[in-house]
N, C-alpha and C positions, 0 to 999 in steps of 0.2 A: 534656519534651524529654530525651532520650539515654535508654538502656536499661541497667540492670543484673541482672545475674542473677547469684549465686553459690550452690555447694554446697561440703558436706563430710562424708564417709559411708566408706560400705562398695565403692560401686559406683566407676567410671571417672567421672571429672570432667566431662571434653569433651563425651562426646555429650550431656550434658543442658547443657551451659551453650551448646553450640550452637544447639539446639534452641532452648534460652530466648530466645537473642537471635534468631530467626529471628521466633518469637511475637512478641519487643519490636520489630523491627525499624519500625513504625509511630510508635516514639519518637524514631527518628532514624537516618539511615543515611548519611551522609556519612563513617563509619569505622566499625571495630571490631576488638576484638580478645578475646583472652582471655591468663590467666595461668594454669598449672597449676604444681601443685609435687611435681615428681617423686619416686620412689625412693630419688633417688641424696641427694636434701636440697637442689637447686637448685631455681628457679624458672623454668619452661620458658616463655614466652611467644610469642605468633603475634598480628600484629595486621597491619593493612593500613586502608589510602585501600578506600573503596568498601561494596560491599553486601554483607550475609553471607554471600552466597553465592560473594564471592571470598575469603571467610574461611575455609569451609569448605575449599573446594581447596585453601589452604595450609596446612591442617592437616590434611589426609591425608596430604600432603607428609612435613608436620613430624613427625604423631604425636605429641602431645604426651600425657604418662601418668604418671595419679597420681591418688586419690581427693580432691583438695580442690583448687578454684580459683573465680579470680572474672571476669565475665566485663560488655563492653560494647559498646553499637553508640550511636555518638556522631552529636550534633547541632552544628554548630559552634558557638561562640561565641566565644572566644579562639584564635585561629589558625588556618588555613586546614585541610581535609581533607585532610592527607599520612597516610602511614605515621607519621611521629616523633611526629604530634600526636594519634594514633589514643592509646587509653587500651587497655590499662592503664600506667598509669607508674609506673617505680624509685624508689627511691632510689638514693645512690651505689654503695652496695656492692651492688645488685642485690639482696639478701636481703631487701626489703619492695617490693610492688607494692600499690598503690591503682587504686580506681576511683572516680569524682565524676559526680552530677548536679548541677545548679545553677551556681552562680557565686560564685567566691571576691574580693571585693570591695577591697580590700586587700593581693592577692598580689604587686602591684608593690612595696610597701613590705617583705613580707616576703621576698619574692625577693632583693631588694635587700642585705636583712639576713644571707638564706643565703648569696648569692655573696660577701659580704665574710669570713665564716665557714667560705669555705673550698669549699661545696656548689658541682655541677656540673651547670647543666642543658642538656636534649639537644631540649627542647621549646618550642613558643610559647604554652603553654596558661597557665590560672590553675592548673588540677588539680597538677601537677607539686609545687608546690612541698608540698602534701599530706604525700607521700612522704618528703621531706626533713625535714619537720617530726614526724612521726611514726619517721623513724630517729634525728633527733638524742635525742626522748623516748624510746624506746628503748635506747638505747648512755647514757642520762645515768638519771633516776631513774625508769624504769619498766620500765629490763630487767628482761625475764620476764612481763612484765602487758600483752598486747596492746590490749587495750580500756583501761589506763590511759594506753598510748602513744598512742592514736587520741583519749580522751579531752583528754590535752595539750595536743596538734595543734589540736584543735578550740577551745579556748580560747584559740588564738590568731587565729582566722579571725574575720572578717567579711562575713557576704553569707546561700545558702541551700545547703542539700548534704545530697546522700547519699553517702557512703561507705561502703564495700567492702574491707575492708585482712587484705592475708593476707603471714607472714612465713614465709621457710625456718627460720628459728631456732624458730618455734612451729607443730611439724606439728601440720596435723588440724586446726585454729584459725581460723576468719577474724573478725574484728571489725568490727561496723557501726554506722553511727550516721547521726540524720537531724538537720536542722532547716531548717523549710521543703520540702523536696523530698519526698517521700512514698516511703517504704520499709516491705517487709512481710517476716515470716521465718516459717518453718514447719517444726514439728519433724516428721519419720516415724522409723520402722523402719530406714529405709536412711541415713538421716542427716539433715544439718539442712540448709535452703534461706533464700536472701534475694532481695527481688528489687525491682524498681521499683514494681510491679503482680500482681496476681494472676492474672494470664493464664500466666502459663508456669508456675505451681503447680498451677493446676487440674487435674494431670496426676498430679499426687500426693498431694494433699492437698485436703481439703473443706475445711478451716479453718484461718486464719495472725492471726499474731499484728501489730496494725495499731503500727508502734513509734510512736510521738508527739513531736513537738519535745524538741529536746534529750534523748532516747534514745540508748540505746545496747546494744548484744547483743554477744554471745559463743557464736558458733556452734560447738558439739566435734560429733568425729565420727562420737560414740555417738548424736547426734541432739539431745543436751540445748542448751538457749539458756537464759541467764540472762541477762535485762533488768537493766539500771542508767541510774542516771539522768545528768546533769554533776555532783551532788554523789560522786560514787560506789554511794549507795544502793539496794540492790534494789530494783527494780518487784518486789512481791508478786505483785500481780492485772493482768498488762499487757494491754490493751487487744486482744478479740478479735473478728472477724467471720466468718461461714461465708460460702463461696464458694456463691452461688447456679446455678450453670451449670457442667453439664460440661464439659471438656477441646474435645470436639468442637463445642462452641456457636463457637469460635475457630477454626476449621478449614473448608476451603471447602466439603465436601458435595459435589462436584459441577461446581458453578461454575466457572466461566472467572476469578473474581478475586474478591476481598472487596466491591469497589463493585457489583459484580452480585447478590450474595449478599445482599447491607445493602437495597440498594433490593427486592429482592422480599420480603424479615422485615418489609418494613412495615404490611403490614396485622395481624399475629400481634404484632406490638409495641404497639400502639396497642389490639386488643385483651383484652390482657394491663391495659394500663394501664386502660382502662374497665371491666374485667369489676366486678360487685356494686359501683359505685359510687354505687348511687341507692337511699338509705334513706326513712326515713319522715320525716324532715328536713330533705330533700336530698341534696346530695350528701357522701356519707363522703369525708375528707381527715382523719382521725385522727393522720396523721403530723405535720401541723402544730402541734399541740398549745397552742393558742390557744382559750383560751374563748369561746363565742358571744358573750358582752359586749364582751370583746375585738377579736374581729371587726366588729363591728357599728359600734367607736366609729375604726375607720380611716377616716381622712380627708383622706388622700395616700398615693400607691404611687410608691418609685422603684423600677423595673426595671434591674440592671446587668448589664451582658456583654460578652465582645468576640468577634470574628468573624460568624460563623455565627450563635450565640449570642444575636446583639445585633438579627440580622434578627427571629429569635425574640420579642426585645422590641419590637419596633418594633410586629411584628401584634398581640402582647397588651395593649400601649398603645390601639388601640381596641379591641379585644373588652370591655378591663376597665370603658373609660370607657363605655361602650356601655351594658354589661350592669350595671356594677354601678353607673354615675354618680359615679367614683370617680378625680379628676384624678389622672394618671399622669404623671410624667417619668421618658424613659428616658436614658442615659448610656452611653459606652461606659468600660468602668475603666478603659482606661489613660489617658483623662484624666479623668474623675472624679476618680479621685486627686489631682488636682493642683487642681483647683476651690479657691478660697482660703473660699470660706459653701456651707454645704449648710443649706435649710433642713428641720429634723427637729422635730416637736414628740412628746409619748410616743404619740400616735395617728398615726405614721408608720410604715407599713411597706416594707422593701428588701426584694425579690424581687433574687437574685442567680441568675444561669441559665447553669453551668457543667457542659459534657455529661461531661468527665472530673471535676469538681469539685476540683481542685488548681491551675488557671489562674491565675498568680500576682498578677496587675495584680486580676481578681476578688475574690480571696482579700482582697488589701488593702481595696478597698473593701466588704465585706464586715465585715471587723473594723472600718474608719471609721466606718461609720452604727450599729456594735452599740456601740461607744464614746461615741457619740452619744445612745444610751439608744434607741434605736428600734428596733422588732420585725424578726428578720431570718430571710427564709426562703433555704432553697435549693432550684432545681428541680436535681437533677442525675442521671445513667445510672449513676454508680459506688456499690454498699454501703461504707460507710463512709469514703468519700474527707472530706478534710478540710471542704471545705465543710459537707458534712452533718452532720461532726461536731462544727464549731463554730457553726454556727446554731441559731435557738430550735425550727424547724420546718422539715422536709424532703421534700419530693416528689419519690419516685423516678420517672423516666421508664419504668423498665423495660425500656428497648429492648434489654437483654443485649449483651454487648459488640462492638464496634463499632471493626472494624480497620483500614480506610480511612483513611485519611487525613482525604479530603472526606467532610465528616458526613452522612448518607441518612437512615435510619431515626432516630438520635439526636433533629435539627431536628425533622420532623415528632413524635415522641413530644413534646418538648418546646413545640410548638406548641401541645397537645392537652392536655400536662398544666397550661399557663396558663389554659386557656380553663375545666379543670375550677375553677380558684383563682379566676377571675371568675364562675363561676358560687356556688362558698361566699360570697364578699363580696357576691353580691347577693342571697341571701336570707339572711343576716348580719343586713344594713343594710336586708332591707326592699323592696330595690328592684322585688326579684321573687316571688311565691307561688311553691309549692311545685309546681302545678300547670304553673307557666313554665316553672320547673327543670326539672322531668320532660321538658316537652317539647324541649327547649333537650341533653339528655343523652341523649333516642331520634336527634335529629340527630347528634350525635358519633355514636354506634354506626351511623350510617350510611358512617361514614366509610371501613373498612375494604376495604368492599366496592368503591365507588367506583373505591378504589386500582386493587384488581382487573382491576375495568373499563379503566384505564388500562395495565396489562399488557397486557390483550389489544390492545391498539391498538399498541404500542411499535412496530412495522412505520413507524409515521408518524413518529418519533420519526427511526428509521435512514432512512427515505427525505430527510426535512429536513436532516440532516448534512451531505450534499452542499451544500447551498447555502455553508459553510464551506471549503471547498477552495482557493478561490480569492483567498481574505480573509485579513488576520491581525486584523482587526478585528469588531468587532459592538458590535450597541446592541439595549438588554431595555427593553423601555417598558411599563408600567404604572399606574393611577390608585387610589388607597383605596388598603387594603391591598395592593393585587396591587403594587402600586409597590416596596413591600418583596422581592415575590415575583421582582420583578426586580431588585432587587441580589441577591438570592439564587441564583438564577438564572445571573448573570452572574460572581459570584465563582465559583461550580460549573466555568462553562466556563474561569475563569483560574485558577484551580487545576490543576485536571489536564488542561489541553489547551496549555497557555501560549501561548491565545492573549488579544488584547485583547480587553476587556468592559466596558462601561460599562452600567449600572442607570440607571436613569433617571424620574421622576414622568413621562409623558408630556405634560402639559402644561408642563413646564419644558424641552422638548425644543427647544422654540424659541430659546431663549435661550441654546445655544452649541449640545449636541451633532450640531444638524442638520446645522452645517457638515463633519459626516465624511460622510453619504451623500454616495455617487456611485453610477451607476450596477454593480446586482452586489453591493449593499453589506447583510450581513443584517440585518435588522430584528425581534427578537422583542418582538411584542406578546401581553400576558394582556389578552384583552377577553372575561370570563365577562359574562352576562345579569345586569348590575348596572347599580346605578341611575347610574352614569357611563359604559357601555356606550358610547351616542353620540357622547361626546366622545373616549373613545378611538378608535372606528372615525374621526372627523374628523382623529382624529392618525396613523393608518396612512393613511390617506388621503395627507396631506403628505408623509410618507417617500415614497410611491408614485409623487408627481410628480415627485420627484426620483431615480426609479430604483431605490429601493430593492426589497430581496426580500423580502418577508414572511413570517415564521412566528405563525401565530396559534396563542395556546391561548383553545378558545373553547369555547361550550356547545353540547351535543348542539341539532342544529335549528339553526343560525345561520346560514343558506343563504346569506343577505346576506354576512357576513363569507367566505363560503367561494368565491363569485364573487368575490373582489377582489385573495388574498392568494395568493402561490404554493404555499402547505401549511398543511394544518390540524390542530393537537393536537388531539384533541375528548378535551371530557371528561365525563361525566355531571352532568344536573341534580342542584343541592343546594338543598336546603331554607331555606335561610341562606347570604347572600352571604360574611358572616365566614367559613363552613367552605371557601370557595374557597383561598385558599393552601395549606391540607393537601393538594389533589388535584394541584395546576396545578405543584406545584413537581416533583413525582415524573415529569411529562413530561419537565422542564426537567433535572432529573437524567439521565434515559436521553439526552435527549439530549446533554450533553455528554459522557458515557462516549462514546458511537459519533461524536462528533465528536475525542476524545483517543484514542481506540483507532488511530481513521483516518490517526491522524499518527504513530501509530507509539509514546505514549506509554505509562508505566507510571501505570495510572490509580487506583491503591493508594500508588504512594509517591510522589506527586510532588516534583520537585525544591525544596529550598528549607525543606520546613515540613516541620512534627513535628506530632502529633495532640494532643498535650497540652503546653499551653506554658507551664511552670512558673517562668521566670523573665522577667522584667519586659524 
């Protein structure tokens, strides 16, 4: 949640730090602003209520000019989306502005502490008082030492942040520091960057520097950064990762929007993620780094996530038990965390499945079960996001980055990459020969193409939309897995359509949500050629008598279902009922795009949510 980007160099500030937050804008857009530090030795800022792109227009306006500023596009959390509450924020004498992600946990106390001291705030945020605490260390024992004044400040807080701190008194200089929130800085030729993510560097730089809790930089505008830590001590060797994907992998190509763009990368992501996975032992997952004995003697899996994420877990909950005979509970972290017994024995494994891997409710439960003394993997889309880097073992999804808001390609990658982790624990433990695996890994690589198939159909997807026009409601009903496929499904359409969605077991359907049909009232049902087939058609069925409009996602051939229902997904025969939510859900995408298109919404940034949700 929220966007930071800053520079300081040779070149004009603005257009990259606009630019940046246009990239970050998927972290948050209820505000933004920027600070630059001109010529003259002042501090020029422009910020506004709203999306970048009314940022941009008042800073054509404004013109703001000067080689070094820091720059944000905010998510709320402390005070509503105004102009005053937009960041960057003062201090009093205007000669330091900050920028914060996270949440300052404690700012009522010290707020409290400033205003009695004298300090004047102009805001309803936590960020604000940052500034003030960072000018008093300043004007008291740290004038002249920026990152000692940002260092201070920070020793007084309480909660997770990244900061961004640039002063008129120290040109050329910005000072940054994390803990908890995830910040990266990258030195070139033209000068030195900082930013939330590696998306708005990848434009200039192949490789940045990942800071780590309680870090802190010092960005000059020859380009140099020097890492320290909260004691003051140099980082020698600070923690680095190279940017796997060009500048353009984040860029439309084309496309009408990122959620267009996301959902068609899905077969090229999932093939990425399977290529040379099948050795002479099974399948390769090297990155986990858990020995075969190790493997072999797991004998509980918790799966944790939240969102999107968490649907994720629900289907690997049977694939794993399935495949590998391996009792599974899943959790969602944000309350996991709060569970008072978790039972862990040292042949306990946490699978956490975080597609930014910085999700902060995750994160904690993540550190919980590894405190715990049990094995902790991460599934996650980001190179070096904290997850990965504080777990024993990591599975990248590979899906390249992923600007949408609502997850496409991430979900399914991460579908795919559990089902390879049940395939390692079952020939681990035995459950399966090598010969199962094999075949069981020829069906994944059929996956791809399926999708495919379901492109070509997408005409069915926009004809089905219509049935939405006249509703703010709907109900996804599904059995087995597909049941998941329909929360999944249904959050898709309330996410960026904002209309109502309820998921639903189908045979629970009974037992309240029936009483919304009315006649006119849509009904998406997933009834693939599986062994509960019948009893879901017996539950479309009931919708039916009571008026409802049916959208089937169903198997190629299903003639039966296709007399009965007003529109049919079809999707290609699979080899494996399990690999059905990989195909059935990529309908259920398209079609809530051309159902949120149709109302006119922005189906990239929808209102309300941020892509990465780093604070609790």
């Amino acid at each position: 949640m929220c966007g930071i980007v800053s520079y300081t160099g040779k070149n004009q500030a603005a257009p990259f730090l606009l630019k940046g937050l246009q990239t970050l804008e998927y972290r948050g857009y209820d505000s933004s602003g920027i600070e630059v530090l001109s010529p003259d030795g002042a501090l020029h800022g422009v910020k506004c209520a709203g999306r970048v792109n009314a940022l941009i227009e008042r800073c054509s306006a404004a013109n703001p000019v000067g080689t070094s500023g820091i720059a944000h596009t905010r998510w709320a959390t402390h005070g509503a989306p105004t102009d005053r509450n937009a960041h960057p924020h003062r201090s009093c004498s205007g000669r330091i502005a900050i920028v914060h992600n996270g949440i300052i946990e404690n700012y009522r106390d010290i707020k409290a502490q400033l205003m009695a001291a004298g300090h004047e705030f102009v805001s309803e945020t936590d960020t604000e008082v940052v500034a003030h605490l960072v000018e008093d260390a300043w004007n008291g024992p740290c004038r002249g030492d920026l990152v000692a004044a940002l260092r201070n400040a920070c020793s007084r807080l309480e909660g997770s942040w990244a900061i961004a701190c640039i002063c008129a008194d120290a040109p050329g200089k910005i000072a940054v520091a994390r803990n908890g929130s995830p910040l990266v800085v990258a030195s070139t030729d033209d000068g030195a960057y900082a930013a939330s993510d590696v998306m708005p560097l990848a434009s200039v730089t192949s490789r940045v520097i990942q800071l780590s809790n309680n870090q802190y930089a010092l960005l000059d505008h020859d380009g140099s950064i020097v890492v320290s830590n909260d004691a003051g001590d140099l980082v020698r060797n600070p923690s680095t990762i190279d940017i796997d994907w060009d500048a353009s992998a984040a860029a439309l190509g084309g496309y009408a929007d990122f959620m267009e763009k996301e959902i068609a990368e899905q077969p090229e992501a999932l093939e990425r993620l399977l290529r040379d996975r099948l050795g002479e032992q099974g399948i390769k997952l090297d990155e986990l780094r858990l020995s075969p004995s190790e493997l072999a003697a797991i004998d509980r899996v918790y799966l944790i996530a939240c969102g999107t994420s968490s649907h994720v877990c629900q289907i690997a909950r049977t694939v794993i038990e399935s495949w590998a005979k391996i009792p599974v509970t899943c959790a969602y972290a944000s309350e996991f965390n709060y569970e008072p017994e978790v039972l862990v024995t040292e042949n306990t494994l946490c699978v956490v499945v975080t597609q930014s891997g910085e999700t902060a409710d995750t994160l904690a439960a993540a550190r919980r079960m590894k405190a715990l003394g049990c094995h902790v993997f991460a599934v996650t889309n980001v190179l070096g996001s904290t997850a990965a880097r504080e777990a024993d073992g990591v599975l990248y999804v590979q899906a390249g980055p992923e600007v949408c808001v609502a997850s496409t390609k991430a979900y399914t990658a991460q579908l795919v990459a559990c089902m390879l982790l049940a395939l390692v624990l079952a020939r681990a433990n035995g459950t399966m020969d090598h010969g199962i695996v094999a075949r069981h890994y020829r069906n994944l690589c059929l996956l791809p193409d399926a999708i495919r198939e379901v492109f070509r159909r997408s005409w069915q997807d926009k004809q089905a939309a219509a049935l939405f026009r006249r509703h703010d409601s709907s109900l996804y009903l599904g059995r087995g897995v597909n049941a998941v496929t329909a929360l999944e499904g249904a959050l898709k359409i309330k996410e960026i359509s904002y209309l109502h969605a309820e998921g639903y077991p189908a045979g629970e359907m009974k037992h309240g949500p029936i009483a919304l049909i009315e006649p006119g009232f849509p009904v998406v049902a997933i009834v693939p050629a599986d062994r509960v087939h019948d009893k879901t058609v017996s539950n479309i069925q009931e919708c039916i008598a009571r008026g409802a409009y049916v959208i089937a996602v169903a198997t190629d051939g299903d003639e039966d279902i296709a007399a009965q229902v007003e529109h049919v997904l079809w999707i290609p025969a699979l080899p494996d009922e399990l690999l059905v939510p990989v195909v059935a859900i990529v309908h259920l995408q398209i079609l809530a795009r051309y159902v949120a298109l149709a109302r006119g919404r922005d189906v990239d940034k929808p209102r309300n949510l941020a892509k990465s949700v780093t604070v609790e």
